[in-house]
C-alpha positions as CSV (number, residue, x, y, z in Angstrom):
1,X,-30.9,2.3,-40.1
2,X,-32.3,2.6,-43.3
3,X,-35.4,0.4,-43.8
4,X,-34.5,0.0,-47.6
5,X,-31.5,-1.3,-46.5
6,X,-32.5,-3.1,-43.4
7,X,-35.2,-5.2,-45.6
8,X,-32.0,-6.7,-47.7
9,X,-30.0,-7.7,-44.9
10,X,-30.5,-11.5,-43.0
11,X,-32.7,-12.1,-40.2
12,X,-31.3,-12.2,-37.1
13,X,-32.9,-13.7,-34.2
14,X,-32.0,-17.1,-32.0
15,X,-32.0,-20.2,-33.7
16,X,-34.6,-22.6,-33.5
17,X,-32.0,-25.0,-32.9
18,X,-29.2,-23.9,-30.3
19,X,-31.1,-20.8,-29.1
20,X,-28.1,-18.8,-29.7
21,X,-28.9,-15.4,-31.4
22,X,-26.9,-15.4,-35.3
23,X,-27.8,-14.7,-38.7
24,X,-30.7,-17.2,-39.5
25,X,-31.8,-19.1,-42.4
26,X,-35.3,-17.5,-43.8
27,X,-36.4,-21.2,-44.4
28,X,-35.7,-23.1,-41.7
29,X,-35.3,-20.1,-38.9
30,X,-32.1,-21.9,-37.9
31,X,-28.1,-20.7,-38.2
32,X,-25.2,-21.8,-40.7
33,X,-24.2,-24.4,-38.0
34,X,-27.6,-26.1,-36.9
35,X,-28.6,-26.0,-40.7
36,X,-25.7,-27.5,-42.7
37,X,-23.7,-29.2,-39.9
38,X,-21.4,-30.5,-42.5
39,X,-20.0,-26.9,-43.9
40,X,-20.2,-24.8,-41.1
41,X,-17.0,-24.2,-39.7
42,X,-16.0,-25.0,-36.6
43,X,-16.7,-23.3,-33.3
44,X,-13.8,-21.4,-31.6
45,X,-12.8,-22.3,-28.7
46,X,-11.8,-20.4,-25.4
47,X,-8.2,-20.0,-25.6
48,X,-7.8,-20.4,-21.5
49,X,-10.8,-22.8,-20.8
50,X,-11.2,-24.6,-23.8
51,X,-15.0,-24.4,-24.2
52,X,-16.8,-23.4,-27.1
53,X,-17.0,-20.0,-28.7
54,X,-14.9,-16.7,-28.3
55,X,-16.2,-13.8,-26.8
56,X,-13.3,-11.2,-27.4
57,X,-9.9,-11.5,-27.2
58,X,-9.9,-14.8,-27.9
59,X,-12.0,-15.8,-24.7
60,X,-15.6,-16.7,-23.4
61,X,-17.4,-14.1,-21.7
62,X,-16.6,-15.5,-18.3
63,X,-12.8,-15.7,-18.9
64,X,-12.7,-12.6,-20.6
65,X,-14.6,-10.7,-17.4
66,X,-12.3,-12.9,-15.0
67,X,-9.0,-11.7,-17.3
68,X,-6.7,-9.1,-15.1
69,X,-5.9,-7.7,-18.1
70,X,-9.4,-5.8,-18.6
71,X,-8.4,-3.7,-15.7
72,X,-5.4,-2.6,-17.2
73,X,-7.1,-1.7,-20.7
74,X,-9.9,0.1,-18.5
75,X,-7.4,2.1,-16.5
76,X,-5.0,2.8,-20.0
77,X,-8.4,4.2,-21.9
78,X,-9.0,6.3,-19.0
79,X,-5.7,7.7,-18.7
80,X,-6.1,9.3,-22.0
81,X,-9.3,11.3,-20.9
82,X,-7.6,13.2,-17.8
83,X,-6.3,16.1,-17.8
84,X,-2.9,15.1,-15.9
85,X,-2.3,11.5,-15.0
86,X,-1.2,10.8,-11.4
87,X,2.1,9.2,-10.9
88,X,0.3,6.7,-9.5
89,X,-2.2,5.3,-11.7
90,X,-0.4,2.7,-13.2
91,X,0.3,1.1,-9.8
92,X,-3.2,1.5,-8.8
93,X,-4.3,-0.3,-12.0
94,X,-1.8,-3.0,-11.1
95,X,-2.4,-3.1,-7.4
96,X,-6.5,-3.5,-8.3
97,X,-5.6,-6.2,-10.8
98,X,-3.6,-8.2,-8.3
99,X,-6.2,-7.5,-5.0
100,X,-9.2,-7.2,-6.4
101,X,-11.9,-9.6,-8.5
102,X,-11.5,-7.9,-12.1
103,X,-15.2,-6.5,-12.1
104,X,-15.1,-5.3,-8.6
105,X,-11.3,-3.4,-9.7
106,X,-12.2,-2.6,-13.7
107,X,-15.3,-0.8,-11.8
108,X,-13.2,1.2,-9.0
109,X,-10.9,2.1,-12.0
110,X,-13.5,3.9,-13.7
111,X,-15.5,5.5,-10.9
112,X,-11.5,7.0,-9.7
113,X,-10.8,8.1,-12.5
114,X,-14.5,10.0,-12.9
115,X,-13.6,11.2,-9.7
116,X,-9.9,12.6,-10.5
117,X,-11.4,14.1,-13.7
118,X,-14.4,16.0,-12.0
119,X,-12.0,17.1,-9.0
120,X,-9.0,17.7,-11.1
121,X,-6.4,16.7,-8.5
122,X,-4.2,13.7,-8.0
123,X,-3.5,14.3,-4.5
124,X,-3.7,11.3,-2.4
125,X,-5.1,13.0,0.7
126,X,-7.4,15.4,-1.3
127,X,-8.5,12.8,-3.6
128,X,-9.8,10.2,0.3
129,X,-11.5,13.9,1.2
130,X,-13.8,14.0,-2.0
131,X,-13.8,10.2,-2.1
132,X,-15.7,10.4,1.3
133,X,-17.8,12.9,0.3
134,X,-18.7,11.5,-3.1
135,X,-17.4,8.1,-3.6
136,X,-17.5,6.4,-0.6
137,X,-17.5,3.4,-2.3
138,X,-13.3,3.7,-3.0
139,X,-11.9,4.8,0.3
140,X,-11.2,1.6,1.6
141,X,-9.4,0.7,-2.3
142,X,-7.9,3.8,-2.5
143,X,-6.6,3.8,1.6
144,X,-5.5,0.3,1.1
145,X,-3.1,1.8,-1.8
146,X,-1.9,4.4,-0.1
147,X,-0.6,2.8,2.5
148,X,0.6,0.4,0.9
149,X,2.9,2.7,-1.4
150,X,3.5,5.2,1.1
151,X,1.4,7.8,0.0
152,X,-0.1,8.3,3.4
153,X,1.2,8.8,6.6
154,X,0.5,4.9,9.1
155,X,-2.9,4.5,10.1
156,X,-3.3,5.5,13.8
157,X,-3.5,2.8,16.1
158,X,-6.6,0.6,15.9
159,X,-6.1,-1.2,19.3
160,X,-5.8,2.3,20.9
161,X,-9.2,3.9,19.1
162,X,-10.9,0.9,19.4
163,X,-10.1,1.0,23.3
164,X,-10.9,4.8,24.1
165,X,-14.4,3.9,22.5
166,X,-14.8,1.1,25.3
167,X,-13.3,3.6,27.6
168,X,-15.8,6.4,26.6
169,X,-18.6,4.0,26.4
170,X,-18.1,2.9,30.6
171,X,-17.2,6.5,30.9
172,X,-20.9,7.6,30.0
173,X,-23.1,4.2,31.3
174,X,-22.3,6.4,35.1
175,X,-24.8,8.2,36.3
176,X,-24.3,11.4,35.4
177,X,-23.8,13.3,39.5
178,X,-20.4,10.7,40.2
179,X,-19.3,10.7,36.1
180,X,-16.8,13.6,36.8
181,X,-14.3,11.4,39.0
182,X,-14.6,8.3,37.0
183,X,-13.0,10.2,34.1
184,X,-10.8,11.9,35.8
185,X,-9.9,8.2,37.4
186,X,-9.7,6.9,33.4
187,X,-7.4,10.0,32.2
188,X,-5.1,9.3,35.5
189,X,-4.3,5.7,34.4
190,X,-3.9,6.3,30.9
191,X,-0.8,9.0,32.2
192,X,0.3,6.1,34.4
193,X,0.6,3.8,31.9
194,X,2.3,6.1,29.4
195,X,4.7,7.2,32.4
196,X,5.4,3.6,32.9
197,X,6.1,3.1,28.9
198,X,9.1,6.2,28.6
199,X,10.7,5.1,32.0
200,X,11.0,1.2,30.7
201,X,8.8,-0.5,33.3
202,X,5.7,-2.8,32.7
203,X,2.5,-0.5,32.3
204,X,-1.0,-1.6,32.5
205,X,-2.5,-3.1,29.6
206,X,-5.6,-1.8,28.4
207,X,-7.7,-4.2,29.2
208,X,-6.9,-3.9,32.6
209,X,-7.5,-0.2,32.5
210,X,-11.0,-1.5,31.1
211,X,-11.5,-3.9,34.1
212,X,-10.9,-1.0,36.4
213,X,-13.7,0.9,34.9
214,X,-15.8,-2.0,35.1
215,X,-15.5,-2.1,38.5
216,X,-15.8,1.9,39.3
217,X,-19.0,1.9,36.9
218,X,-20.9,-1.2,38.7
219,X,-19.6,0.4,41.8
220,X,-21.6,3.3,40.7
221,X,-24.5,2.0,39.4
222,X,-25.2,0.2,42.7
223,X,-24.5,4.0,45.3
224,X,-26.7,5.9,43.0
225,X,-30.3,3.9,43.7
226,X,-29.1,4.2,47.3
227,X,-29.2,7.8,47.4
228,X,-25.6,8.8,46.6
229,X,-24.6,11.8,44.6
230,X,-21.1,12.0,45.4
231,X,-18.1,9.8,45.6
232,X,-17.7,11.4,49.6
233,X,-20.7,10.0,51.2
234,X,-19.8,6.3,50.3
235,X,-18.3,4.4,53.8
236,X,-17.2,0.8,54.0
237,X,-20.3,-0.5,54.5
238,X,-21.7,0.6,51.3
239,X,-18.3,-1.1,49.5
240,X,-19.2,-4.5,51.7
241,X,-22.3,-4.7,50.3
242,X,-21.0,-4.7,46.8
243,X,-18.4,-6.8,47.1
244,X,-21.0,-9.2,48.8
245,X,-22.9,-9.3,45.2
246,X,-20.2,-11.2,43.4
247,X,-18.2,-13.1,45.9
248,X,-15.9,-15.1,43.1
249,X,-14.0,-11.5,42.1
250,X,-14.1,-9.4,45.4
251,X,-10.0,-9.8,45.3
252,X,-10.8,-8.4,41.7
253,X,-13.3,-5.4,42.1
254,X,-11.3,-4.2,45.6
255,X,-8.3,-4.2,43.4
256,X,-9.8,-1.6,41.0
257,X,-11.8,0.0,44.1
258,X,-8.4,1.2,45.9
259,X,-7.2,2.3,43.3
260,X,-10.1,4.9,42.5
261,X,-10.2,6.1,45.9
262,X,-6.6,6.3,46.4
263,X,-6.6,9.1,43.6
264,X,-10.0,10.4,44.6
265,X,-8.0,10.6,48.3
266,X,-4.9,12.0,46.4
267,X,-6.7,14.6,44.4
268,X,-9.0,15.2,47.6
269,X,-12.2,14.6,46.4
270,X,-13.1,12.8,49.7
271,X,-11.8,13.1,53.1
272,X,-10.8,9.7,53.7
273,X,-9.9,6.1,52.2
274,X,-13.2,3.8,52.7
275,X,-11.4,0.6,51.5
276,X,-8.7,0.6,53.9
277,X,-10.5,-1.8,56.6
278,X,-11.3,-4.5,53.4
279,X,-9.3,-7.4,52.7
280,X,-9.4,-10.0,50.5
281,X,-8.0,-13.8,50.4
282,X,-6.3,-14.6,47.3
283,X,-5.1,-17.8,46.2
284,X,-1.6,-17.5,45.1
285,X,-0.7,-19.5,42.1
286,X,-2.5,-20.3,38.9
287,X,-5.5,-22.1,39.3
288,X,-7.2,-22.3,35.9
289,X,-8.4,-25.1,33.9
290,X,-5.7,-27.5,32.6
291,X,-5.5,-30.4,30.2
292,X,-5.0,-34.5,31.2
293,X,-1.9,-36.1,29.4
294,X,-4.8,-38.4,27.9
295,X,-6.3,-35.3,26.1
296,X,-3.2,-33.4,25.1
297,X,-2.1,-37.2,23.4
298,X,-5.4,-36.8,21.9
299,X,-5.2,-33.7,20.3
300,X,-1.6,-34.0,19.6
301,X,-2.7,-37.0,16.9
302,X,-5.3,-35.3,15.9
303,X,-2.9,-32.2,14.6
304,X,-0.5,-34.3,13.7
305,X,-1.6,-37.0,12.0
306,X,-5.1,-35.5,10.2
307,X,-4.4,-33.6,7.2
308,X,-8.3,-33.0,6.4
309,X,-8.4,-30.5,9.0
310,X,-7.6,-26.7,8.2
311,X,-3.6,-25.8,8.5
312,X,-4.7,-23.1,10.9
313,X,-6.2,-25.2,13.4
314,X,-3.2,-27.4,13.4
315,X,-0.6,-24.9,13.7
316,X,-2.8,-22.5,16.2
317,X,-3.0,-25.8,18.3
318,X,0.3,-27.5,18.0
319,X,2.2,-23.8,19.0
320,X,-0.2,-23.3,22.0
321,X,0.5,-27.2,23.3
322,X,3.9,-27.4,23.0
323,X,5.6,-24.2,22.6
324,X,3.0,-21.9,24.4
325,X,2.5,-20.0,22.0
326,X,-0.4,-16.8,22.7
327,X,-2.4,-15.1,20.4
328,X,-0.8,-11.8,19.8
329,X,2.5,-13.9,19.2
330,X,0.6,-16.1,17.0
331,X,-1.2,-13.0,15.0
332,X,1.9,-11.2,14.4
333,X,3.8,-14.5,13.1
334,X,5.5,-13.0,9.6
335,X,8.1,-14.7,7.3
336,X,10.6,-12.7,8.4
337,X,10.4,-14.9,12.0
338,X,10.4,-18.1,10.0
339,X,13.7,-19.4,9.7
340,X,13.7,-22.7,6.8
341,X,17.1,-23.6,7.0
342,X,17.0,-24.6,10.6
343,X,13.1,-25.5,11.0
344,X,13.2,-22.4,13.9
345,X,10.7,-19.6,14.3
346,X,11.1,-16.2,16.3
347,X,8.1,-15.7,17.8
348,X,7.3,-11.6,18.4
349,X,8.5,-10.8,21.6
350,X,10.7,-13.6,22.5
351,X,14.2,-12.9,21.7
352,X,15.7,-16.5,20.8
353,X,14.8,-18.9,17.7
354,X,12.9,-21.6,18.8
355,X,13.1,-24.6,17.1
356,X,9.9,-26.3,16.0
357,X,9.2,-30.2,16.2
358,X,8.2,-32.1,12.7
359,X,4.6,-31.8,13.3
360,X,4.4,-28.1,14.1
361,X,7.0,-27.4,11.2
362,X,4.4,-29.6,8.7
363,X,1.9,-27.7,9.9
364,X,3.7,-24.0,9.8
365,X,4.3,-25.2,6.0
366,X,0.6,-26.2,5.2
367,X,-0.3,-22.5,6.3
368,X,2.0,-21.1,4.5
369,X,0.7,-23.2,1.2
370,X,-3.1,-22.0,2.2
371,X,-1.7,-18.4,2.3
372,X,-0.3,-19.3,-1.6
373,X,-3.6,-20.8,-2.8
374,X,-5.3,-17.6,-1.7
375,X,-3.0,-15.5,-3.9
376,X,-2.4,-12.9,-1.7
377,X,1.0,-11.2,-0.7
378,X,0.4,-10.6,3.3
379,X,3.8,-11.4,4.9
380,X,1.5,-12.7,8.2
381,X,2.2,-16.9,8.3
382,X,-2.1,-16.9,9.0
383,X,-4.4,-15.2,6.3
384,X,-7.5,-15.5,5.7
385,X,-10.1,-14.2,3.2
386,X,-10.9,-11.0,5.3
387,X,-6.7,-10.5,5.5
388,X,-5.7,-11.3,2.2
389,X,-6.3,-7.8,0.7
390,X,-4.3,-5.8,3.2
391,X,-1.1,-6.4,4.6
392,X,-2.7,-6.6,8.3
393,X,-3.2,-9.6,10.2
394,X,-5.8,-12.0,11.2
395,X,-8.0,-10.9,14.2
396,X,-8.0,-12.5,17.8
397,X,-11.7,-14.2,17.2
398,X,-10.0,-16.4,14.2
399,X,-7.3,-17.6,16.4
400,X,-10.2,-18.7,18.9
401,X,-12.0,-19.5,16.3
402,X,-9.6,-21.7,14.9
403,X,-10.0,-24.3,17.7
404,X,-13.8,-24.1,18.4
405,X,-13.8,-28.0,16.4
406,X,-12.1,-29.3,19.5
407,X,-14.2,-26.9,22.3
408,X,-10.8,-25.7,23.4
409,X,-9.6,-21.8,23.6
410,X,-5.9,-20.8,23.3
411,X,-5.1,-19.9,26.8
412,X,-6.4,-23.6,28.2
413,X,-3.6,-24.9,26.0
414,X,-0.9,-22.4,26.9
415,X,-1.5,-23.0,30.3
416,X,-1.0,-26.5,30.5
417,X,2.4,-26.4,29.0
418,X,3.6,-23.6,30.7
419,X,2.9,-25.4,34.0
420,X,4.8,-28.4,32.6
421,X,7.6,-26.4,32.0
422,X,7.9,-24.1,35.2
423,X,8.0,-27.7,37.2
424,X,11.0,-28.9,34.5
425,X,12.9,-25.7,33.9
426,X,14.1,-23.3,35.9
427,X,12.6,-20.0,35.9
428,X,15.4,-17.7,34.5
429,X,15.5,-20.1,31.3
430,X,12.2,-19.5,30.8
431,X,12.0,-16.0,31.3
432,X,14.4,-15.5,28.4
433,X,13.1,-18.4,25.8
434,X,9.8,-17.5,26.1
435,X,9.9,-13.2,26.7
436,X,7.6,-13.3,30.0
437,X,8.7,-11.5,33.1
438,X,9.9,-13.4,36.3
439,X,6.6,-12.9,38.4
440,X,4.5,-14.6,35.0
441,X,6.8,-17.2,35.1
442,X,6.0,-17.5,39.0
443,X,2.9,-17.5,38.6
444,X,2.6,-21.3,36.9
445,X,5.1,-22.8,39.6
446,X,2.9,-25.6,40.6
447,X,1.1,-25.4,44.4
448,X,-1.4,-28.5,45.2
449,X,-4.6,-28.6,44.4
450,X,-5.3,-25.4,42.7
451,X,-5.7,-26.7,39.3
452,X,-8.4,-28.3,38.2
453,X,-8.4,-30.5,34.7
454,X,-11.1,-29.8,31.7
């Protein structure tokens, strides 16, 4: 600026006064409002908030910053500076704006749309490519999106990757000269279990394919120190000896054990079966931890009748007590399975409604008020702050976690009622109302003395 023309303009600087920076006074160093009280106008206020002073638009600086409507301005002005809009920008804008904190989303408007201009493309899957290479920053924004809108194909299966990683990770902790069988033993019940899947019966679970590897891995970790470099020199002796090491789960490890060397037998990688002298006494029957009618009166007023506690709690607790409800059932719990007009719920998995006491309905309803405070538009009943940007829902740990006030997990609960109900029901009943198979259902008939209460 000119400094001819700079000498005949105001002082600016913060008042003396309010230490706000206006146009001073040369005199008294302070502003129009601190100096004449009586003629200064008055202050505008904050058109959302109410405080004193306007920012822009009408608003302080914090409700201007916390306004969705900056992202939309952001993403309008930077329209006009691309070459070609995508289709979907004006989604994205709206998608950030409803997701996303409006700084957080106002920034991953500009930096995608610097990203779109120096790339030149729209495309959804060429756009995550450069976004990884460049902008890593906006893949999870951007995948979230696309998914969402059906710009990209599913996301694989998480359970599955997430389990070939555990499977890989056992897979290498073998020493290295009996490692070759072991994955051939992992790839040969991963093809029974999806043989099991197209012909309609029940296939392993991948945990217990995990177990299995366990037990091959400790297995192998316990021959090699002894002198073994291949799966053919171990006898029955050397099994005896590892099953003495853990008495509690020799029914569990010579489970797994026969069923490596039956395909090491079958794909004649030793001569003969080693486990075939070993047996193993199991109790038949459940025989896990259980809850006293005291303790389930307990915690029944105690999700019933407190209303400080968190909704999740409450619900996670009442379902498991009275309904046995279980996790996965309980994580994959949408609107869609809620029923209002009857006070039902279709768990996933069962194939009947089942209708839900007062107390479990209260509490289904204070979830689904939680889910409303946190703004979010995840169709699963329990959200929380991780969830509540994505349409996914809530992990096993927060289910589990959900009870740690009362020192209890899930399964304790679940157990207990389902022993109540095999002694009270009959077991076809119950393998219908609650989606289990007749030998789970057997499983809970009540034998003496083989539970033991918490």
């Amino acid at each position: 600026m000119c400094r001819h023309r700079s000498a005949g303009r105001p002082a600016r600087g913060p008042c003396q006064h309010c230490g706000r920076r206006r146009t001073l006074d040369a005199e008294t160093r302070r502003c129009r409002a601190c100096a004449d009280p009586a003629t200064a106008p008055p202050p505008a206020c904050c058109e959302r908030c109410g405080t004193d002073g306007q920012w822009a638009k009408g608003l302080c600086k914090r409700c201007y910053e916390h306004a969705p409507h900056t992202v939309i301005t952001r993403a309008a002005g930077w329209a006009g500076r691309m070459p070609a809009v995508p289709p979907w920008w004006s989604d994205f804008a709206a998608h950030l704006a409803d997701h996303r904190h409006p700084i957080y989303a106002a920034d991953v408007v500009a930096t995608t749309a610097r990203l779109i201009i120096a790339t030149t493309t729209g495309d959804p899957h060429t756009l995550l490519a450069h976004a990884r290479n460049n902008a890593p920053e906006l893949v999870g924004a951007l995948t979230d999106f696309f998914r969402i809108h059906g710009h990209l194909d599913p996301p694989p299966g998480l359970a599955d990757r997430r389990a070939a990683a555990r499977r890989t990770r056992r897979i290498e902790a073998t020493p290295a000269p009996l490692r070759p069988q072991v994955d051939g033993f992992a790839d040969f019940l991963l093809l029974q279990r999806e043989r099991a899947q197209q012909l309609g019966l029940h296939p392993n679970q991948l945990k217990t394919i995990e177990i299995r590897l366990d037990t091959i891995r400790d297995l192998a970790l316990h021959l090699h120190p002894e002198g073994h470099t291949s799966w053919a020199s171990v006898t029955t002796a050397d099994l005896e000896s590892f099953l003495a090491l853990a008495p509690d789960r020799r029914a569990s490890h010579l489970a797994g054990m026969r069923q490596f060397f039956a395909h090491a037998h079958h794909s004649k990688a030793i001569l003969h079966n080693p486990t075939d002298p070993i047996t193993a006494v199991q109790q038949r029957g459940f025989h896990g931890p259980t809850l006293p009618p005291a303790r389930q009166r307990t915690l029944y007023e105690r999700w019933a009748a407190n209303q400080n506690i968190h909704p999740h709690e409450a619900f996670i607790g009442l379902t498991a007590l009275l309904h046995a409800a279980t996790i996965t059932e309980l994580r994959q719990l949408t609107d869609a399975d809620t029923d209002s007009d009857r006070h039902s719920v279709r768990f996933p998995g069962r194939s009947v409604h089942l209708p839900l006491d007062s107390a479990t309905w209260t509490a289904l309803q204070r979830c689904q008020e939680h889910r409303r405070r946190l703004g979010t538009d995840n169709p699963h009943l329990l959200v929380t702050r991780l969830t509540r940007t994505h349409h996914g829902p809530a992990g096993a740990a927060h289910i589990r976690d959900s009870l740690a006030p009362v020192g209890l997990l899930p399964r304790i609960l679940r157990s207990t009622r389902l022993l109540a109900l095999a002694d009270e029901l009959d077991a076809k009943i119950l393998t219908v109302s609650l989606g289990m198979s007749y030998a789970g259902v057997a499983h809970y008939r009540p034998y003496p003395k083989l539970t033991r209460p918490v």
